[in-house]
Structures are given as C-alpha cells and as structure tokens.
N, C-alpha and C positions, 0 to 999 in steps of 0.2 A: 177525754183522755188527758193524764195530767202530762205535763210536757217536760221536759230534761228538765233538771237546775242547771242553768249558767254558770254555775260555779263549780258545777261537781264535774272528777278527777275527765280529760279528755273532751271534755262539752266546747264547741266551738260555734260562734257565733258568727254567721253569715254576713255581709253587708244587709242582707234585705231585712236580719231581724232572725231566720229560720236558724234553728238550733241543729246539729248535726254528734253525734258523739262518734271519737275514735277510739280504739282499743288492742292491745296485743292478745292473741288469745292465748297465750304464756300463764300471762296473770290471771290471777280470779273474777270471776265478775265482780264489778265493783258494786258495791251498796246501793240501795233504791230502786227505782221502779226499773223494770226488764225491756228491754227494747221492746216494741210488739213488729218491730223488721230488720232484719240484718244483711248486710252483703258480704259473702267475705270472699277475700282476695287470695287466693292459696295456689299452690302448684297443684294439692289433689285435692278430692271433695273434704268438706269441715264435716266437724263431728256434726249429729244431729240436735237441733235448736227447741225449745218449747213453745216459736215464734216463727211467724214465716220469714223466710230467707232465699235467697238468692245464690250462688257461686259461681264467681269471674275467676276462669283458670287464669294463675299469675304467678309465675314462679319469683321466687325470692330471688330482689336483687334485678329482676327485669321488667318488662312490659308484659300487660296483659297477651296472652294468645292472640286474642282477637281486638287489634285496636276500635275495630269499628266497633260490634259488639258493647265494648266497654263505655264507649262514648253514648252508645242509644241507651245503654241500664243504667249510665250517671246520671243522664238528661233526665230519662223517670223517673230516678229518686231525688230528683232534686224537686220534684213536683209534690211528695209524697212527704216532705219535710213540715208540712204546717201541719200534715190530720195526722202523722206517726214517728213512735220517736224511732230514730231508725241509728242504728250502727254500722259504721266500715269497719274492718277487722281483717289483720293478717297474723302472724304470727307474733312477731315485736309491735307491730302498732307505728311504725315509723315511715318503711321505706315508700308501701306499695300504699298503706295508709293514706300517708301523707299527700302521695302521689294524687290519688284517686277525690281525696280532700281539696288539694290544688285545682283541680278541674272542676270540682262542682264549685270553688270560688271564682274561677273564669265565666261559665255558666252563672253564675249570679251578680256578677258585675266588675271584680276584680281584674285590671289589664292582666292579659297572660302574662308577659313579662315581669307581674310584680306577686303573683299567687304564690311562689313558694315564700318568698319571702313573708306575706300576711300568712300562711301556713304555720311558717315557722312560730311567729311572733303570738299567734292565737291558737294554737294546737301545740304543739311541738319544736324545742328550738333545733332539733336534728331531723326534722323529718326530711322525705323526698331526699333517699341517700346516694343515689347514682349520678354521672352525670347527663345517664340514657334517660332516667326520670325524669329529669331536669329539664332537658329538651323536649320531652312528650308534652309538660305541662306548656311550655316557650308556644310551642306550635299547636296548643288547645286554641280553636279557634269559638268564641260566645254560640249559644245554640240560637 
C-alpha cells in the first residue's frame, strides 16, 4: 500500500513516524491516492465512502457522545496507521478533527498538555476550537 505524502494538503506526522491525514468534508477530496479507512466525526451518519469507515457521533463544536467509545476507536486507529492510510474528517476539518488528532498524539507520545499545541503547529494552526476540546485532550490520558 502506497502510504500518504508528507507533504500533501492535511498529512500529519506522528512522533512515531505514522502518517495520519485530516480533512473537512466541505472540501473536495484532495488529489492522490484515496484513504482505504476513514473515521468521520459528525452529529449524523456521513455520506457513504468507497473505503471502509467508521462513525463517532460528534456534534460540531462538542465532544463525542460517547467519550469512552471515542477513546477505544482512537486507540484502534492509532494501530491501523502503519498498514492503512486512514482519515479523520468532520465537516471544517478543525474543531472535532483537530480534537480527535490531539488524542492519537497523546496516545503516541505527545504530553497531554502539549497535543493541541503539536496539533496546531503540524496539522492545523486553528484546530481543536472549543475550550471543552481543549480540556478533553488536557485529560487524554496515554493508552
């Protein structure tokens, strides 16, 4: 499987080296190879993928429904990162994005207190926009 470009638009690089892409689904799919897994984080189901996928109810602007939930289908994709290219996706690509991006960087080595911030700097410099986000990442505790 060929794996993301590092370069291309939302491609964010792990501490460990795993490549992760974020994405608004607003925008078009961007150019290159197609995820072969997506999560997407929406208040209702996403349209349907040509890819396997996933869906974490998450309404825009809050926390997923189900915290716990959210935390066991990060921890899996965060396994899932070296054999597929995989996407997170909400609607702008920022808030719940960002968020859910924040937590597999705790999960891969990043202190909690410091994830939105490597977030911002390697994804996104608005991501993770509430300050309920904020705190969800704060108190992601390493799997």
């Amino acid at each position: 499987m060929e794996p993301w470009d590092p370069a291309a638009p939302g491609v964010m690089r792990l501490p460990s080296g795993r490549l992760v892409r974020g994405r608004g689904l607003r925008r078009p799919l961007p150019a290159g190879p197609e995820p072969t897994y997506g999560l997407y984080l929406l208040g209702k189901p996403p349209p349907p993928v040509a890819w396997k996928s996933d869906w974490l109810r998450w309404p825009d602007f809050w926390l997923p429904t189900d915290r716990e939930g959210a935390r066991t289908t990060l921890a899996a994709l965060l396994d899932l990162l070296g054999s597929e290219r995989v996407e997170i996706a909400d609607y702008g690509g920022r808030g719940r994005t960002g968020t859910a991006l924040a937590v597999l960087a705790v999960f891969d080595g990043v202190p909690a207190g410091e994830a939105v911030a490597y977030v911002r700097q390697h994804y996104d410099r608005h991501a993770v926009e509430t300050p309920w986000q904020k705190r969800y990442v704060r108190r992601t505790s390493p799997r």
